[in-house]
BALOBA-1460 file (C-alpha; in Angstrom, 3 decimals):
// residues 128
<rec num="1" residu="x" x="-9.058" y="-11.528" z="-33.513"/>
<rec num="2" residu="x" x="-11.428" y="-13.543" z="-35.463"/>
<rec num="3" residu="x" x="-15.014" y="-13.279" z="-34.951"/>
<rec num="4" residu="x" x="-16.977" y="-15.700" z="-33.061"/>
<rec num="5" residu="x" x="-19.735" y="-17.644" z="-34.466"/>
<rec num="6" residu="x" x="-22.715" y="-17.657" z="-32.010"/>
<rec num="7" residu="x" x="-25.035" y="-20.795" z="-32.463"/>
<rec num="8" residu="x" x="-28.531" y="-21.109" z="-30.999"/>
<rec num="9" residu="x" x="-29.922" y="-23.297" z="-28.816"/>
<rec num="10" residu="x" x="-31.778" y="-24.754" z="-31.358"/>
<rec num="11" residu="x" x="-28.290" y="-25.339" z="-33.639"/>
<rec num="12" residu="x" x="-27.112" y="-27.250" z="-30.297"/>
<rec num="13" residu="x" x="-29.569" y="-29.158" z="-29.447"/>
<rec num="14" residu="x" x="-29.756" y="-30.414" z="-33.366"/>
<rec num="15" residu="x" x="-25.959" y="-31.173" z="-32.551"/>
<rec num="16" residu="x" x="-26.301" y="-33.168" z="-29.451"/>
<rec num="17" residu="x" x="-29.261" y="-34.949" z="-30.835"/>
<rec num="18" residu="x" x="-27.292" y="-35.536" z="-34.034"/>
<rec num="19" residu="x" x="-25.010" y="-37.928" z="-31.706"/>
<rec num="20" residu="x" x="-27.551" y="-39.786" z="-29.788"/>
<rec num="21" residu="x" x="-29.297" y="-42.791" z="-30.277"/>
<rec num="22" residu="x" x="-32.213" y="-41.613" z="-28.451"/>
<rec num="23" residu="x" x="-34.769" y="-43.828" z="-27.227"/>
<rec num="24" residu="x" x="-38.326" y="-44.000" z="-27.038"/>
<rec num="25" residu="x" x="-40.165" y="-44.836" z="-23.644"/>
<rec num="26" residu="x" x="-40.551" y="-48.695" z="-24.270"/>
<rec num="27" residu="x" x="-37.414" y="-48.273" z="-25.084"/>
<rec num="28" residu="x" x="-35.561" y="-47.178" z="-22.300"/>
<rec num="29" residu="x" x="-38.105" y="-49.012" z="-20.241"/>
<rec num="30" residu="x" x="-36.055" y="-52.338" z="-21.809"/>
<rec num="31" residu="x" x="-32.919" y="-50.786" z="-21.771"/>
<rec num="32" residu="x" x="-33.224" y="-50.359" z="-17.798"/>
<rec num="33" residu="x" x="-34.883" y="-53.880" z="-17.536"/>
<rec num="34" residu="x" x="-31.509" y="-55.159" z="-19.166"/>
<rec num="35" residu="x" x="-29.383" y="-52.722" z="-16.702"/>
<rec num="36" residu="x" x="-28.770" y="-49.067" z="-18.094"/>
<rec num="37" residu="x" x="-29.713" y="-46.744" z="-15.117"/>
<rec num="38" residu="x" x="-32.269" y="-43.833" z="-15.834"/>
<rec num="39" residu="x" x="-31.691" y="-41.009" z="-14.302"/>
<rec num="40" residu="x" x="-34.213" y="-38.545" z="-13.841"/>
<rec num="41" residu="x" x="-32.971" y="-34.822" z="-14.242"/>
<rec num="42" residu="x" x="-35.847" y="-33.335" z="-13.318"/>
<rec num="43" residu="x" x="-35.744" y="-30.529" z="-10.426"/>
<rec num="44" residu="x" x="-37.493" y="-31.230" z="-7.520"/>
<rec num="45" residu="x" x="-40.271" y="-29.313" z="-7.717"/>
<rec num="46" residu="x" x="-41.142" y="-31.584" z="-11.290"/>
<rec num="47" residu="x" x="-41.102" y="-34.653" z="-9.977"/>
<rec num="48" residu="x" x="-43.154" y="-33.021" z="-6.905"/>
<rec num="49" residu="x" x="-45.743" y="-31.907" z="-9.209"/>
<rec num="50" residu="x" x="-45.408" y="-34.709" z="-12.042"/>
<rec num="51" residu="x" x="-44.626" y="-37.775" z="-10.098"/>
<rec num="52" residu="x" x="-41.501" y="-39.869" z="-9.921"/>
<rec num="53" residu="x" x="-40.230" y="-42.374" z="-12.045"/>
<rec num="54" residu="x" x="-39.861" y="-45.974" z="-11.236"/>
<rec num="55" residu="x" x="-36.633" y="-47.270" z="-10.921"/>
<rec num="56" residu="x" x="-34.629" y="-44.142" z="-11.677"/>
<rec num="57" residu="x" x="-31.586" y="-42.918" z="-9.393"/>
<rec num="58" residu="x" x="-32.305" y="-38.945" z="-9.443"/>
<rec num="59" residu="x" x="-29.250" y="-36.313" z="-9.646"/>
<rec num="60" residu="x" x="-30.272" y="-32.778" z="-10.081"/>
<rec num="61" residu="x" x="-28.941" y="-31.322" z="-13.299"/>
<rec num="62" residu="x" x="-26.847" y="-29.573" z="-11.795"/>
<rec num="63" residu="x" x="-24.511" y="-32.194" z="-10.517"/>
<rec num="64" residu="x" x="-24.546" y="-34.655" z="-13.240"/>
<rec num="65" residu="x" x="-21.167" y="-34.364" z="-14.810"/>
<rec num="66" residu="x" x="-19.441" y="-34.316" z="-11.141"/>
<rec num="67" residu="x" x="-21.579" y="-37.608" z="-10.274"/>
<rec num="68" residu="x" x="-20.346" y="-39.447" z="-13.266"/>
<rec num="69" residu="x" x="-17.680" y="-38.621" z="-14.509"/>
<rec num="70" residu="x" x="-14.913" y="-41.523" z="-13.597"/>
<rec num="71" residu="x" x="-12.272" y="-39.016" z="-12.854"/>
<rec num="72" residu="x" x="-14.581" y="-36.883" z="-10.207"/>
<rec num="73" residu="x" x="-13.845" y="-37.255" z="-7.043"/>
<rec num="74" residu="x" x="-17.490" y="-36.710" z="-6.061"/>
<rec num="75" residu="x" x="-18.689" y="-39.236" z="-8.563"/>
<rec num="76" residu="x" x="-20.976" y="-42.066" z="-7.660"/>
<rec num="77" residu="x" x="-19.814" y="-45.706" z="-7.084"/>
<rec num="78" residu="x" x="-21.023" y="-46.639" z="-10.563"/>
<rec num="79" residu="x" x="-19.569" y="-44.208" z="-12.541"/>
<rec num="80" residu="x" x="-17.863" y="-45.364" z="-15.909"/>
<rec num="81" residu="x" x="-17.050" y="-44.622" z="-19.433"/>
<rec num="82" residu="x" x="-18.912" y="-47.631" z="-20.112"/>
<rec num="83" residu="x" x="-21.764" y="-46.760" z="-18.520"/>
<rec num="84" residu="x" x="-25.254" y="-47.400" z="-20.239"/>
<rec num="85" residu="x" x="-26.795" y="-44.181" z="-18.899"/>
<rec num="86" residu="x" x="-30.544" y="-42.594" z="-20.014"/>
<rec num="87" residu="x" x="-31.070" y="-39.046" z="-18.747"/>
<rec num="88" residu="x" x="-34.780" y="-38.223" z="-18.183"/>
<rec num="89" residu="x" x="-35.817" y="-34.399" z="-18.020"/>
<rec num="90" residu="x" x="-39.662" y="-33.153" z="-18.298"/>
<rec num="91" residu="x" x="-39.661" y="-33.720" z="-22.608"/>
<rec num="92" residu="x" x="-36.690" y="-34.558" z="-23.515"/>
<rec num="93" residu="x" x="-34.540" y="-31.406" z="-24.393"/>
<rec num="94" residu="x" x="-32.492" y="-30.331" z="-21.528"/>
<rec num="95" residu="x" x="-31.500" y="-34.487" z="-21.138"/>
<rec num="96" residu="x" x="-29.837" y="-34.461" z="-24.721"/>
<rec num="97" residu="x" x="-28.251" y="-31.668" z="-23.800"/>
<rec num="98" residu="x" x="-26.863" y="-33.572" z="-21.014"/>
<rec num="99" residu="x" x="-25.982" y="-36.782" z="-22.765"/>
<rec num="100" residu="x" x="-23.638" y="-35.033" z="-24.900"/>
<rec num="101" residu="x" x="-22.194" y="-33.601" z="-22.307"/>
<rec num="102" residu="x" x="-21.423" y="-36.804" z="-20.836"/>
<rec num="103" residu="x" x="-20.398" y="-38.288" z="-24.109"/>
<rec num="104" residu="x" x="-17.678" y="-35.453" z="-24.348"/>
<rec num="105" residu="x" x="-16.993" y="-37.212" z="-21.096"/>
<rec num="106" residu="x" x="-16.374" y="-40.129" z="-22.404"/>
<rec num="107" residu="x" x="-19.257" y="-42.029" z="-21.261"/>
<rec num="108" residu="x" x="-19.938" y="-43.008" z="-24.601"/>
<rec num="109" residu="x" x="-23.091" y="-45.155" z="-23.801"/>
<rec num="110" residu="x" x="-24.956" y="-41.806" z="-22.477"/>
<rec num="111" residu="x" x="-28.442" y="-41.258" z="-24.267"/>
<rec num="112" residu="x" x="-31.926" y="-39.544" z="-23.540"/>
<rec num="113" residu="x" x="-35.738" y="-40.507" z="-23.611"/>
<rec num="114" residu="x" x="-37.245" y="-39.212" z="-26.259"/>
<rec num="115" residu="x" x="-40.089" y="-37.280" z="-24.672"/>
<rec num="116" residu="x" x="-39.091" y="-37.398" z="-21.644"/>
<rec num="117" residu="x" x="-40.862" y="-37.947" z="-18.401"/>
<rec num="118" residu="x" x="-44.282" y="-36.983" z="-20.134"/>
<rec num="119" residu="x" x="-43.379" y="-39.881" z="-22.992"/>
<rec num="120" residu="x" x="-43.144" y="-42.534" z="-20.363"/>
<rec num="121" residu="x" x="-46.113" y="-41.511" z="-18.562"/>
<rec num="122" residu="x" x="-48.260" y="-41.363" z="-21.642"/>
<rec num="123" residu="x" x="-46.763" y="-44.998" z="-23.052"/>
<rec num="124" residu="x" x="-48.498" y="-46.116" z="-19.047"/>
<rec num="125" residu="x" x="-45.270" y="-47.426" z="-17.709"/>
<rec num="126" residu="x" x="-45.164" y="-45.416" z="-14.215"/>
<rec num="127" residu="x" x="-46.357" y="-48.425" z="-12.242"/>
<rec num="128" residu="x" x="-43.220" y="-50.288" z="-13.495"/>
């Protein structure tokens, strides 16, 4: 049996990254002003302590793939492989994670904010 090559997290996140455009907070802020949905990752206790994001639809983490994927029977209504999707998580690592998950999906339009939660807070767009 052949050995297995182990990667770190830091090899994987380079890959998921490597297949994202990734966008910054003004960014996303336009994308969602033109109709992608953000959706904030974030556990609760985050966006307890941190605040919530304007606009976003929230589904825990934990979830995500079953919500969206188009062949899930407990997806949402708008769930589609042409979905313009932005994950938000707290800075940004765990949601590119996540949008290449949903790209292997084939949600191909899935992305992250760059930064995160903290990137849109500090570009002052939380009273959007």
């Amino acid at each position: 049996m052949p050995e297995r090559r182990h990667r770190s997290i830091d090899e994987l996140l380079s890959e998921a990254r490597g297949r994202l455009e990734r966008l910054s907070a003004n960014e996303a802020f336009q994308a969602q002003q033109a109709g992608a949905v953000l959706i904030d990752i974030r556990p609760e206790a985050s966006r307890e302590a941190e605040g919530r994001l304007p606009g976003a639809v929230v589904i825990d983490r934990t979830v995500l793939e079953w919500r969206l994927d188009p062949a899930s029977g407990s997806r949402l209504p708008f769930a589609s492989h042409d979905l313009h999707v932005v994950l938000v998580c707290n800075e940004g690592y765990s949601s590119s994670l996540a949008a290449a998950t949903l790209q292997d999906l084939g949600i191909h339009r899935a992305t992250d904010l760059d930064g995160g939660y903290r990137a849109w807070k500090a570009a002052g767009l939380l009273t959007g």
